[in-house]
Jmol script that loads the backbone (N, CA, C; Angstrom):
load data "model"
ATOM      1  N   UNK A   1     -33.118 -23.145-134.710  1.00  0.00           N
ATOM      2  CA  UNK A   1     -34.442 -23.007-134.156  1.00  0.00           C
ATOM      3  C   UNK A   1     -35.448 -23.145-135.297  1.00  0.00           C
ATOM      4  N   UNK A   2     -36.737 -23.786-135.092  1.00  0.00           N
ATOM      5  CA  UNK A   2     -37.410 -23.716-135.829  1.00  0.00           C
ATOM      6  C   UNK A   2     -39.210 -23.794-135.404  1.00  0.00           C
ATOM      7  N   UNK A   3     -40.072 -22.897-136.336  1.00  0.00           N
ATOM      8  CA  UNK A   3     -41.049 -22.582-135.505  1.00  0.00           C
ATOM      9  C   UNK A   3     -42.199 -23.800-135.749  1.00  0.00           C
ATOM     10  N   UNK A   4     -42.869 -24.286-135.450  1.00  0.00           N
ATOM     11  CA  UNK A   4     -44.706 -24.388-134.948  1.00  0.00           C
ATOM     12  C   UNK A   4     -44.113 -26.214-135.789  1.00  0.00           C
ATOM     13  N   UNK A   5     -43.448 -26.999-134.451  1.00  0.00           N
ATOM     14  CA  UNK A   5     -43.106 -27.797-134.574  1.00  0.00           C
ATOM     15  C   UNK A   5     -44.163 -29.022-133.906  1.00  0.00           C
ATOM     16  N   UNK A   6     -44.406 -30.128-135.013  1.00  0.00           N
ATOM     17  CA  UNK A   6     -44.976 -30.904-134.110  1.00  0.00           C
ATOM     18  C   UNK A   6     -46.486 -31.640-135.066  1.00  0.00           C
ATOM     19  N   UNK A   7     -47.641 -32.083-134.754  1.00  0.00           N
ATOM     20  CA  UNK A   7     -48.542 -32.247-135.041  1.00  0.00           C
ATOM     21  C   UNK A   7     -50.077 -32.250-134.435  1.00  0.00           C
ATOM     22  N   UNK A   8     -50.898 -31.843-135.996  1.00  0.00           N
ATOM     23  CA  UNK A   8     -52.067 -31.681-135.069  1.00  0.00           C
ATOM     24  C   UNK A   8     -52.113 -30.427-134.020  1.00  0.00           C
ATOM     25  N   UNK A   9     -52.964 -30.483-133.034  1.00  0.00           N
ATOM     26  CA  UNK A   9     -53.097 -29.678-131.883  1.00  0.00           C
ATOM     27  C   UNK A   9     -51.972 -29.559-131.074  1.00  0.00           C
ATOM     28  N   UNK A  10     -51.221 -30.813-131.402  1.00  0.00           N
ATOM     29  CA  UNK A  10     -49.768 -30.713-130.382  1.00  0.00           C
ATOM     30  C   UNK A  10     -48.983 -29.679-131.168  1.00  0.00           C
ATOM     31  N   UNK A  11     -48.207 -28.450-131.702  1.00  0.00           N
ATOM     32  CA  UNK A  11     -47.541 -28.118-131.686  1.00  0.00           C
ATOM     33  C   UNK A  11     -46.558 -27.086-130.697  1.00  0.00           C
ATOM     34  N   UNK A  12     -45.578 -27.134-130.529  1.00  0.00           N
ATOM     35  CA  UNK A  12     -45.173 -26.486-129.921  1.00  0.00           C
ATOM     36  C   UNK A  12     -44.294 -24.840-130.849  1.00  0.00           C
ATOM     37  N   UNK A  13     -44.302 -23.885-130.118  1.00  0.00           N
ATOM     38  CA  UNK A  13     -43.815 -22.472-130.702  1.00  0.00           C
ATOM     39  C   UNK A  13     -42.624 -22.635-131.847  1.00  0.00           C
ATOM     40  N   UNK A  14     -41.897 -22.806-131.077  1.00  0.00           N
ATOM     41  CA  UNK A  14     -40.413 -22.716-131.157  1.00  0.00           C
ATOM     42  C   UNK A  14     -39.881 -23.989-131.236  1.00  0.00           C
ATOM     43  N   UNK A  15     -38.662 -24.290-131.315  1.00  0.00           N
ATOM     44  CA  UNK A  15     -38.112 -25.886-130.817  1.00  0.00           C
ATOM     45  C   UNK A  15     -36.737 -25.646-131.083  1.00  0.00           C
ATOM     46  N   UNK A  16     -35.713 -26.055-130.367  1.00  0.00           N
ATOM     47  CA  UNK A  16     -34.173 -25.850-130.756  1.00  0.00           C
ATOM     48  C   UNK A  16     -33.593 -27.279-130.742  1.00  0.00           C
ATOM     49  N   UNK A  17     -33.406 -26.799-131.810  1.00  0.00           N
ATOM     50  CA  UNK A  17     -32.117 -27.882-132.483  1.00  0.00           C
ATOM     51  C   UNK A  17     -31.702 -29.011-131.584  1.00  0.00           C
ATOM     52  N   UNK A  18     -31.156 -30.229-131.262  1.00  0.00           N
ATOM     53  CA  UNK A  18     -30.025 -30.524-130.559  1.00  0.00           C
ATOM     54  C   UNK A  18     -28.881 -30.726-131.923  1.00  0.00           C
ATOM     55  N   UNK A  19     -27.997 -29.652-131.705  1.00  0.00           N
ATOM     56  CA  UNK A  19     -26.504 -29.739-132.388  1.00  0.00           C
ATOM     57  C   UNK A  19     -26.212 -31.210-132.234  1.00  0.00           C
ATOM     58  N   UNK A  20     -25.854 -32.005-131.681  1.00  0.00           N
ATOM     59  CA  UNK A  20     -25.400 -33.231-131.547  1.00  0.00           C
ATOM     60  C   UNK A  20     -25.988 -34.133-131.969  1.00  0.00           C
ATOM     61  N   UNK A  21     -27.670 -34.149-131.780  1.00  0.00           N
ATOM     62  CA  UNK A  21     -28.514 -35.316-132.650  1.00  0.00           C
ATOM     63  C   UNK A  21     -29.199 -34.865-133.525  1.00  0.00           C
ATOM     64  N   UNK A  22     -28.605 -34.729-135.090  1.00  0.00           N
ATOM     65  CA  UNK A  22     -29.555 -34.285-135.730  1.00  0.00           C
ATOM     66  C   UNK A  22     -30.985 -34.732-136.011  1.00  0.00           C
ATOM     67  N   UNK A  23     -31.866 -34.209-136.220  1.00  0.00           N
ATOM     68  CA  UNK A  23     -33.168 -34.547-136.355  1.00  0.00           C
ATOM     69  C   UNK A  23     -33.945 -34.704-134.668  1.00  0.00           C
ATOM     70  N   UNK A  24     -33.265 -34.728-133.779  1.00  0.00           N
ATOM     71  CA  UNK A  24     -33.794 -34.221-132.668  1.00  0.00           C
ATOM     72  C   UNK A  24     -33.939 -32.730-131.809  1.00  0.00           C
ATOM     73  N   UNK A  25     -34.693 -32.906-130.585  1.00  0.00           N
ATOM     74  CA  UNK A  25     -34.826 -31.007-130.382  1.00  0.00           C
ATOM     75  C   UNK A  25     -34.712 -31.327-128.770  1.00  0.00           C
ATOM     76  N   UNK A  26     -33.826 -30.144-128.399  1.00  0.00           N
ATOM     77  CA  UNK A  26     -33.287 -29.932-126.847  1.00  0.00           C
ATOM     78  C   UNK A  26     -34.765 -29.512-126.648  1.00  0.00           C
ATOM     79  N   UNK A  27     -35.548 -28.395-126.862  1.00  0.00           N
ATOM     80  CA  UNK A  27     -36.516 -28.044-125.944  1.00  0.00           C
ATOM     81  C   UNK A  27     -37.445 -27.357-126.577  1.00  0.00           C
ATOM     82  N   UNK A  28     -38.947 -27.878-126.179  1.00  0.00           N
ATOM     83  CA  UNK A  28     -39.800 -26.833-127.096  1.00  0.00           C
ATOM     84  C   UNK A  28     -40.060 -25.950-126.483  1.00  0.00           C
ATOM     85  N   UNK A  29     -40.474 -24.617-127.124  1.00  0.00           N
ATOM     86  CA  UNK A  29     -40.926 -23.324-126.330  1.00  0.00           C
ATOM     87  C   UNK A  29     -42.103 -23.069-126.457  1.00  0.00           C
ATOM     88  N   UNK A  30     -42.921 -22.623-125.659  1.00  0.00           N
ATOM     89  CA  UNK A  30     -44.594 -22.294-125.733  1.00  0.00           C
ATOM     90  C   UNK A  30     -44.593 -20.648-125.185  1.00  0.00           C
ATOM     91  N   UNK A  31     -45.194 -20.584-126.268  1.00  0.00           N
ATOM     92  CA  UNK A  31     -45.868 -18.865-126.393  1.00  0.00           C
ATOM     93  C   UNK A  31     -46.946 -19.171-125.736  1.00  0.00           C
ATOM     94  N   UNK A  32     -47.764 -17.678-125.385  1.00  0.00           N
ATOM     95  CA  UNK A  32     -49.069 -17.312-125.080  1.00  0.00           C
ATOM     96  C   UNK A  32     -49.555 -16.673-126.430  1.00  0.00           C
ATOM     97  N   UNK A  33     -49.093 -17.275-127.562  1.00  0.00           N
ATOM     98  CA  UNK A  33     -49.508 -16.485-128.974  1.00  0.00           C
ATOM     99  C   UNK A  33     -50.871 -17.376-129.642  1.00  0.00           C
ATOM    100  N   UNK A  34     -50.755 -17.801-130.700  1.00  0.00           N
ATOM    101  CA  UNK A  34     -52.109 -17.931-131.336  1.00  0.00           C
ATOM    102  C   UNK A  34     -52.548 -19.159-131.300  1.00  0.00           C
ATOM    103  N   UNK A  35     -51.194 -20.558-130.944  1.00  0.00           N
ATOM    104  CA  UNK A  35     -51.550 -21.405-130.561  1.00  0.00           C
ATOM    105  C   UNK A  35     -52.704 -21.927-129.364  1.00  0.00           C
ATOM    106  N   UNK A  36     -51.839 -21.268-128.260  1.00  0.00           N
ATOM    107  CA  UNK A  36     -51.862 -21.288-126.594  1.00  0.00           C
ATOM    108  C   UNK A  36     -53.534 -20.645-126.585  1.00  0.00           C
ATOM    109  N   UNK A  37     -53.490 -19.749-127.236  1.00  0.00           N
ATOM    110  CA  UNK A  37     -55.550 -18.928-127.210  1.00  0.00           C
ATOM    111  C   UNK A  37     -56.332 -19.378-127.949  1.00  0.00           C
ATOM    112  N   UNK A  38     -56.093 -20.728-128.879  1.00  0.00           N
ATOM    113  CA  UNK A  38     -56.486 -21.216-129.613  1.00  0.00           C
ATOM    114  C   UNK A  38     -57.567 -22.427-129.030  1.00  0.00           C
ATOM    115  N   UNK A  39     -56.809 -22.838-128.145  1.00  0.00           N
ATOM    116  CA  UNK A  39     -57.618 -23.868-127.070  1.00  0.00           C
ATOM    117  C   UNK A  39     -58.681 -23.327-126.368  1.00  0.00           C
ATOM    118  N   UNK A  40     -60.244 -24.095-126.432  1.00  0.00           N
ATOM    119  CA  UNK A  40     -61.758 -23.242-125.565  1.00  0.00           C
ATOM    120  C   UNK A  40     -61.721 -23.615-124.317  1.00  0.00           C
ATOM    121  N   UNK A  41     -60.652 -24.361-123.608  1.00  0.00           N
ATOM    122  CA  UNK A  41     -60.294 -24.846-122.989  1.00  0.00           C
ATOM    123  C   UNK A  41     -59.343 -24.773-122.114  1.00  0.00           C
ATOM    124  N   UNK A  42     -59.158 -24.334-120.752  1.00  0.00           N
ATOM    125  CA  UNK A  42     -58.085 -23.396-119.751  1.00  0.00           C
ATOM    126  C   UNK A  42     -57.142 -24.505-119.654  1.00  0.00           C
ATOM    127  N   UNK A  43     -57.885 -26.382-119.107  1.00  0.00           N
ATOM    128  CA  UNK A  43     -57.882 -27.646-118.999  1.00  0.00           C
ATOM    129  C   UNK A  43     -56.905 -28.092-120.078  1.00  0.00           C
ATOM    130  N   UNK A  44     -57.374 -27.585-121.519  1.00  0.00           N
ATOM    131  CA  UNK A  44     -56.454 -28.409-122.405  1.00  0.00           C
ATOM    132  C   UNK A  44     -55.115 -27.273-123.061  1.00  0.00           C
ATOM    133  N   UNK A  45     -55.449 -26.424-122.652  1.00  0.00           N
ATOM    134  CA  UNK A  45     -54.481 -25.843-123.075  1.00  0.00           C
ATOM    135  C   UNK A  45     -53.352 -25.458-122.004  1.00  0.00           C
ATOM    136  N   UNK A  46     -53.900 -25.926-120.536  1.00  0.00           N
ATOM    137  CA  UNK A  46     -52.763 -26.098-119.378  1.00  0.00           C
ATOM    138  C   UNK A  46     -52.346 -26.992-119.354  1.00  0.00           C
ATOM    139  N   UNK A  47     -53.041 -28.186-118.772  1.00  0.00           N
ATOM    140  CA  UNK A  47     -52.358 -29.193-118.770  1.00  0.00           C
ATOM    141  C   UNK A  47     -52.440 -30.639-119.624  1.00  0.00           C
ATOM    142  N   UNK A  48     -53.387 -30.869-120.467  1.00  0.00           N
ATOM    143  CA  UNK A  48     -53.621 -31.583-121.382  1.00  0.00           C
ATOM    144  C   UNK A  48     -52.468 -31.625-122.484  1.00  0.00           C
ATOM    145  N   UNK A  49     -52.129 -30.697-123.160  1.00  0.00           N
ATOM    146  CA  UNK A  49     -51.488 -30.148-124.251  1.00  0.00           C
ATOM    147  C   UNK A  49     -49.908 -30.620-123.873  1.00  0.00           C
ATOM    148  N   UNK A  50     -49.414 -29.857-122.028  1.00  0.00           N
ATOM    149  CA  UNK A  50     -48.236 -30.349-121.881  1.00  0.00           C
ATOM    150  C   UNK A  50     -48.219 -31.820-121.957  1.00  0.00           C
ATOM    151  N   UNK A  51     -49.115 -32.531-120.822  1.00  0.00           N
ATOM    152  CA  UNK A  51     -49.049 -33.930-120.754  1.00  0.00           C
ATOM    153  C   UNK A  51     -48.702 -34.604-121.968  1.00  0.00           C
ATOM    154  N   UNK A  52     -49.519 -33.808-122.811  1.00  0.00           N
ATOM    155  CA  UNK A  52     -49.290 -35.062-124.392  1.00  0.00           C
ATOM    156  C   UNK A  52     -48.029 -34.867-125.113  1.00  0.00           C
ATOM    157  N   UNK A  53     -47.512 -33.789-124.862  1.00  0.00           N
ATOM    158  CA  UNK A  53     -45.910 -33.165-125.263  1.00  0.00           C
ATOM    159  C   UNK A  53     -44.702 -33.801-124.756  1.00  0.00           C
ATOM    160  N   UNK A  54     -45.011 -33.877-123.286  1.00  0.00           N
ATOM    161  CA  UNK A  54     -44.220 -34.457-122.814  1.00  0.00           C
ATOM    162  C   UNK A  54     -43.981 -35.632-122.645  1.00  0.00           C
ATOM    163  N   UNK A  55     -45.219 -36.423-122.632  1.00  0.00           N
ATOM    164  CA  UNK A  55     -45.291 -37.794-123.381  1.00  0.00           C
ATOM    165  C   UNK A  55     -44.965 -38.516-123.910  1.00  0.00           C
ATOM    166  N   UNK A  56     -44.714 -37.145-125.583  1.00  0.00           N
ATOM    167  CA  UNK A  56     -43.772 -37.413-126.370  1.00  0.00           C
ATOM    168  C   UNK A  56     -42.350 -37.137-126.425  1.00  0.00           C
ATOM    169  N   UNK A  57     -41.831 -36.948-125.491  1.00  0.00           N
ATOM    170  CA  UNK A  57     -40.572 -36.701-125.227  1.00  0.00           C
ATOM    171  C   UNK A  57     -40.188 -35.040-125.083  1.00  0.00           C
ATOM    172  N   UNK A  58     -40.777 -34.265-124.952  1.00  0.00           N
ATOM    173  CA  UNK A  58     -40.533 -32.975-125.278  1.00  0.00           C
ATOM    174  C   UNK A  58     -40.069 -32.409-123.697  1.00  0.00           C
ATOM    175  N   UNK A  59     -39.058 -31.735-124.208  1.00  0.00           N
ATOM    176  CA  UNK A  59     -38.764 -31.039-122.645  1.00  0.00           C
ATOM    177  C   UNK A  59     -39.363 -29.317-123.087  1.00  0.00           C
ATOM    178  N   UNK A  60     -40.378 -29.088-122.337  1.00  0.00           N
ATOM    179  CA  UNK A  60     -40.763 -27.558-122.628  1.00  0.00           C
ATOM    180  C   UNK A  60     -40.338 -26.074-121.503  1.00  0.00           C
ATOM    181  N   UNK A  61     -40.654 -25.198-122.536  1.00  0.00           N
ATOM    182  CA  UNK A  61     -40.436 -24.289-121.543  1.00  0.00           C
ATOM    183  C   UNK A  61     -41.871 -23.195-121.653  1.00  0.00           C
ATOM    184  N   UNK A  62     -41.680 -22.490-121.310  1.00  0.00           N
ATOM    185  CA  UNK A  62     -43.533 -21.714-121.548  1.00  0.00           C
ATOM    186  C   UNK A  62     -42.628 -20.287-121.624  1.00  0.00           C
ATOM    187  N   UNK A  63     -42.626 -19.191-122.356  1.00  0.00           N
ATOM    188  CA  UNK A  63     -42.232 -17.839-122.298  1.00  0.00           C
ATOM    189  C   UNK A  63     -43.361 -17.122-122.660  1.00  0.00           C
ATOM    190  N   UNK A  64     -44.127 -15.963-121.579  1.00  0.00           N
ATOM    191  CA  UNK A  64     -44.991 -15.495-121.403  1.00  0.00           C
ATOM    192  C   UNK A  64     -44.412 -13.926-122.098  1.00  0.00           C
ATOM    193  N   UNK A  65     -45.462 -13.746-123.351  1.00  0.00           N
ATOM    194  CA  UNK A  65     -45.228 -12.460-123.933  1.00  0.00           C
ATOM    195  C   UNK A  65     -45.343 -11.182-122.709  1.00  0.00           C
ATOM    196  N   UNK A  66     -45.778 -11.144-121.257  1.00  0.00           N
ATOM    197  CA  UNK A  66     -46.108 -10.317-120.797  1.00  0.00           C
ATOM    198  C   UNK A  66     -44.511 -10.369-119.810  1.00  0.00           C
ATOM    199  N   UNK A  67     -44.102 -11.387-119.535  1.00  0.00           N
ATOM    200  CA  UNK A  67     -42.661 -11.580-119.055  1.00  0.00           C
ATOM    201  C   UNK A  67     -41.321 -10.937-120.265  1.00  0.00           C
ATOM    202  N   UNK A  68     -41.583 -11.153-121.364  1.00  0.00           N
ATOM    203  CA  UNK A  68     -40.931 -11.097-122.541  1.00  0.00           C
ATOM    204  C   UNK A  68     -40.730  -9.041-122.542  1.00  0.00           C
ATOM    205  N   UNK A  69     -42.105  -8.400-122.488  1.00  0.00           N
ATOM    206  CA  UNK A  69     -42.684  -7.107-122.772  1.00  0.00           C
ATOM    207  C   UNK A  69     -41.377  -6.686-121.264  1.00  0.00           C
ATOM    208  N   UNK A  70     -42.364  -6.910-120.318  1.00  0.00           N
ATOM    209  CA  UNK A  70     -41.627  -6.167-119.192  1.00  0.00           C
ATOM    210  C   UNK A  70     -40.513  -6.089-119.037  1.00  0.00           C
ATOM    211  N   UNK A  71     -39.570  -7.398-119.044  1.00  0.00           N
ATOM    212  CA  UNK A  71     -38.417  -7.455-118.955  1.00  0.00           C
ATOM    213  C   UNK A  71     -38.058  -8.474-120.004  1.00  0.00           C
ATOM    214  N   UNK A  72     -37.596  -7.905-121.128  1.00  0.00           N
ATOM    215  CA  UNK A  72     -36.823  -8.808-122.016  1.00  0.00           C
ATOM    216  C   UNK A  72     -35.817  -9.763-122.022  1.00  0.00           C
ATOM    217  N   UNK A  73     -34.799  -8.473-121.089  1.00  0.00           N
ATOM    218  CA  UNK A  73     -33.738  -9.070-120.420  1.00  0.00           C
ATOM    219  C   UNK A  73     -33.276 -10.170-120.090  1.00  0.00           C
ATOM    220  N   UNK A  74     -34.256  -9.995-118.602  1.00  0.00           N
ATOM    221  CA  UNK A  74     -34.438 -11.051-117.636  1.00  0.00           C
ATOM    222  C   UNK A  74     -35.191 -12.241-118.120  1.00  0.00           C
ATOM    223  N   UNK A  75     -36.024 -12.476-119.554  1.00  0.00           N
ATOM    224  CA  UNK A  75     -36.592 -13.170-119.569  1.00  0.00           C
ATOM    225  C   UNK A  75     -35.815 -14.115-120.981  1.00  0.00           C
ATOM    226  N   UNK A  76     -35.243 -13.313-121.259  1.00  0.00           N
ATOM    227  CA  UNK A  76     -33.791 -14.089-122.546  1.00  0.00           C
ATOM    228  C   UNK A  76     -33.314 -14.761-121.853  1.00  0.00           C
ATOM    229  N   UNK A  77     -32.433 -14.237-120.457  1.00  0.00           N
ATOM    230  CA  UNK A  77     -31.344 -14.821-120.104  1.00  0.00           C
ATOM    231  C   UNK A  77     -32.119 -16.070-119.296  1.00  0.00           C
ATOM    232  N   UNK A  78     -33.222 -16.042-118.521  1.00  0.00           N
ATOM    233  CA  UNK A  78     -33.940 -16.967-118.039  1.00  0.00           C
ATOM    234  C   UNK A  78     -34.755 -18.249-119.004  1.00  0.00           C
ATOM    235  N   UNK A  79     -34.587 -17.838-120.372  1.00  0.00           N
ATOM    236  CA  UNK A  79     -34.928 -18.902-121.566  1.00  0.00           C
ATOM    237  C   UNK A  79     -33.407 -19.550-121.539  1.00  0.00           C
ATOM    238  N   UNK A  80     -32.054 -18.990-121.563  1.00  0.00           N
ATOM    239  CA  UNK A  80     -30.513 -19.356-122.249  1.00  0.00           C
ATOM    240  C   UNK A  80     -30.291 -20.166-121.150  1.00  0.00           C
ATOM    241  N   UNK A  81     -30.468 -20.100-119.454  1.00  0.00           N
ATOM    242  CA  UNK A  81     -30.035 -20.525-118.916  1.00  0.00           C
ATOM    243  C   UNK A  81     -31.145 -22.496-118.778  1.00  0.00           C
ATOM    244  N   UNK A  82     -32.065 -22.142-118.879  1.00  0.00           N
ATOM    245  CA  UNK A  82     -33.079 -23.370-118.829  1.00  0.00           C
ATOM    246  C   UNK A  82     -32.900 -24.112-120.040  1.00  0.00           C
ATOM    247  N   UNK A  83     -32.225 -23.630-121.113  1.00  0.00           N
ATOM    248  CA  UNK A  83     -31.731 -24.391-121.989  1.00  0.00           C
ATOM    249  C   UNK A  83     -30.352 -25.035-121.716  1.00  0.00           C
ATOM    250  N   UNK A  84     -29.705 -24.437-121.530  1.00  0.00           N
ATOM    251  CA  UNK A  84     -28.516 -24.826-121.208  1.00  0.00           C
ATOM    252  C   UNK A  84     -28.769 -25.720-119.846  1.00  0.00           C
ATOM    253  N   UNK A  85     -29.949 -25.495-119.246  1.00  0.00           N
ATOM    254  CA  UNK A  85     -29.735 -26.829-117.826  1.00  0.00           C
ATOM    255  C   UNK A  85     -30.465 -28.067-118.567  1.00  0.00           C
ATOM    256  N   UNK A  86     -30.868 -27.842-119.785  1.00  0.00           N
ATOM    257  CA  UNK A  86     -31.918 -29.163-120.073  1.00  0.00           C
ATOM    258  C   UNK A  86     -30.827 -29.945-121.323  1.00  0.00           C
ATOM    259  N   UNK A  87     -29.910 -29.059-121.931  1.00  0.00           N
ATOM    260  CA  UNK A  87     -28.542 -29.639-122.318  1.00  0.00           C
ATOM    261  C   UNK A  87     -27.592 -30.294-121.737  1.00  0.00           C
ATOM    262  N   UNK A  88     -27.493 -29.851-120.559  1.00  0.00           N
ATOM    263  CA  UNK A  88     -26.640 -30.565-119.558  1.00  0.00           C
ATOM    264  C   UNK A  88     -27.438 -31.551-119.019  1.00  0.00           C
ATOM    265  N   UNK A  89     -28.499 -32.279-118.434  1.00  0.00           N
ATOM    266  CA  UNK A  89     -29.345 -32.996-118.347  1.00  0.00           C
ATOM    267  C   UNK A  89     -29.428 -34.043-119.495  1.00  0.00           C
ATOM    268  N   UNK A  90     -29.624 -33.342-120.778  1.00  0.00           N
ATOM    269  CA  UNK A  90     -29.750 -34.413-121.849  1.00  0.00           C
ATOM    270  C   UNK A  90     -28.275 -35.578-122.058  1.00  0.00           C
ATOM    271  N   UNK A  91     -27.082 -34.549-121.744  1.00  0.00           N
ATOM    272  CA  UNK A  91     -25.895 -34.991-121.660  1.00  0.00           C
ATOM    273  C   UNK A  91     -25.847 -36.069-120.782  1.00  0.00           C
ATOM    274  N   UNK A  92     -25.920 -35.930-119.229  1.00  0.00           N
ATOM    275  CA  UNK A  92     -25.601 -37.003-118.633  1.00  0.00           C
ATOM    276  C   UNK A  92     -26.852 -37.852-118.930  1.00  0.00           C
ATOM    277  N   UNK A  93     -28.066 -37.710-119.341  1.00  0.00           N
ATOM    278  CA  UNK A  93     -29.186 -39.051-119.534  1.00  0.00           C
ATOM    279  C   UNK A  93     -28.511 -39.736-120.768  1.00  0.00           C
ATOM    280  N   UNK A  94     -27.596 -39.380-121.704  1.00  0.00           N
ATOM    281  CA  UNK A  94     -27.284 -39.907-122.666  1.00  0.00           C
ATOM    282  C   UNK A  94     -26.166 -40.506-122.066  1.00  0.00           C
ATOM    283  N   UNK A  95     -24.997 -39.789-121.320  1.00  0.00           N
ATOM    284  CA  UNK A  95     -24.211 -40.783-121.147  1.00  0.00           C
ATOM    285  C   UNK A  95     -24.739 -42.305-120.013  1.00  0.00           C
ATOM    286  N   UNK A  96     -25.450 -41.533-118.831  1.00  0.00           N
ATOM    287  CA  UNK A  96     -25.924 -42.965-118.087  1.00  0.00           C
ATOM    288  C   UNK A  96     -26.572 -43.873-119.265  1.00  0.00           C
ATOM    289  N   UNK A  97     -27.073 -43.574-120.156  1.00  0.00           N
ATOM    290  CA  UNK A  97     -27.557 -44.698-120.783  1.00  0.00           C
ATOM    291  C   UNK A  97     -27.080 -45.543-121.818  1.00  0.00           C
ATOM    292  N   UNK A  98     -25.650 -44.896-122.355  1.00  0.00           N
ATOM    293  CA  UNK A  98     -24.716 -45.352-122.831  1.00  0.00           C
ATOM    294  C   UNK A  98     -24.001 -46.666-121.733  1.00  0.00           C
ATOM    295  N   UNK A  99     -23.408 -45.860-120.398  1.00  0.00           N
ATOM    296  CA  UNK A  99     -23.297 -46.642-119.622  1.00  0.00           C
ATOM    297  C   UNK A  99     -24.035 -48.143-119.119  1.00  0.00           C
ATOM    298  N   UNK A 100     -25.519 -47.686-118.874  1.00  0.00           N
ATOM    299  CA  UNK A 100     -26.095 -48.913-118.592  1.00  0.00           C
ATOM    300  C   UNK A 100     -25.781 -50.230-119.714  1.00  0.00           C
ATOM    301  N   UNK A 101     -25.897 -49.270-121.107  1.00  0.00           N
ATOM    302  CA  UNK A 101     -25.777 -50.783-122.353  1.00  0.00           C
ATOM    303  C   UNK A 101     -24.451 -51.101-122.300  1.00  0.00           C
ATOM    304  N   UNK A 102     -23.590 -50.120-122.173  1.00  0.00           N
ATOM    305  CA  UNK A 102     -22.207 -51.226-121.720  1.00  0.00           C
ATOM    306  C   UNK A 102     -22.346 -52.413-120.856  1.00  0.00           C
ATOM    307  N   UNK A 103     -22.558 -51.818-119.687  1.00  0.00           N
ATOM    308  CA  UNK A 103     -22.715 -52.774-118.510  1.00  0.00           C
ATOM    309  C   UNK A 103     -23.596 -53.789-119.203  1.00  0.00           C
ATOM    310  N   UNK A 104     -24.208 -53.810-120.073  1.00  0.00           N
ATOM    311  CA  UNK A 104     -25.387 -55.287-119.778  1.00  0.00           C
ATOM    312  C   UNK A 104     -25.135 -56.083-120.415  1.00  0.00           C
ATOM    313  N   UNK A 105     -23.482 -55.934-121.489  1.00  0.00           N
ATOM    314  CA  UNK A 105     -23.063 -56.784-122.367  1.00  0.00           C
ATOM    315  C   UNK A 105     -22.034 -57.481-121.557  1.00  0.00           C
TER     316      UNK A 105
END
end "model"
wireframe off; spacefill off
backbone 0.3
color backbone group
C-alpha cells in the first residue's frame, strides 16, 4: 500500500499494490481527510475528481472516516471484500484480453 498517490489535484489516499503487475495499483482509496476538504467545490470534489481518476484507469473506493469511527469492523471487512471483487474482475479483464489477442492472430 502506498499513500497520496497520483498527480496534481488528482491524488488518491491510499492505493494497493497489484502483486502481479508491478508498477500498477488494484484500487485507489479516498478518504474524507485533507485531500477530499480540500476541494471549494461539493461538484469537484464529487464527481469531477472521480471522473478524472477513473479516466485514468483507477478503480476507486471512497472509505468514510465516520463509517471507519462507528464501525471499524464492518467497514475493514467491507474495504477487503471490494478489493478482492475488483481483483477478481481485474483477473478475468486480463485474461479476456489475453484471449481476444490470441484469437486475432
Amino acid at each position: 500500500m502506498i499513500k497520496k498517490v497520483g498527480c496534481a489535484g488528482f491524488r488518491v489516499d491510499l492505493a494497493i499494490i497489484d502483486e502481479h503487475n508491478p508498477g500498477k495499483y488494484i484500487v485507489g482509496i479516498e478518504c474524507d481527510g485533507k485531500i477530499y476538504s480540500s476541494s471549494k467545490v461539493a461538484r469537484d470534489r464529487d464527481r469531477l475528481r472521480e471522473q478524472v481518476l477513473t479516466g485514468l484507469g483507477w478503480n476507486l473506493y471512497h472509505l468514510w472516516s465516520t463509517d471507519w469511527y462507528r464501525n471499524r469492523d464492518l467497514a475493514r471487512e467491507k474495504l477487503i471484500s471490494a478489493i478482492e471483487e475488483i481483483k477478481a474482475k481485474s483477473i478475468i479483464n486480463e485474461l479476456e484480453s489475453m484471449e481476444i489477442k490470441k484469437n486475432s492472430f
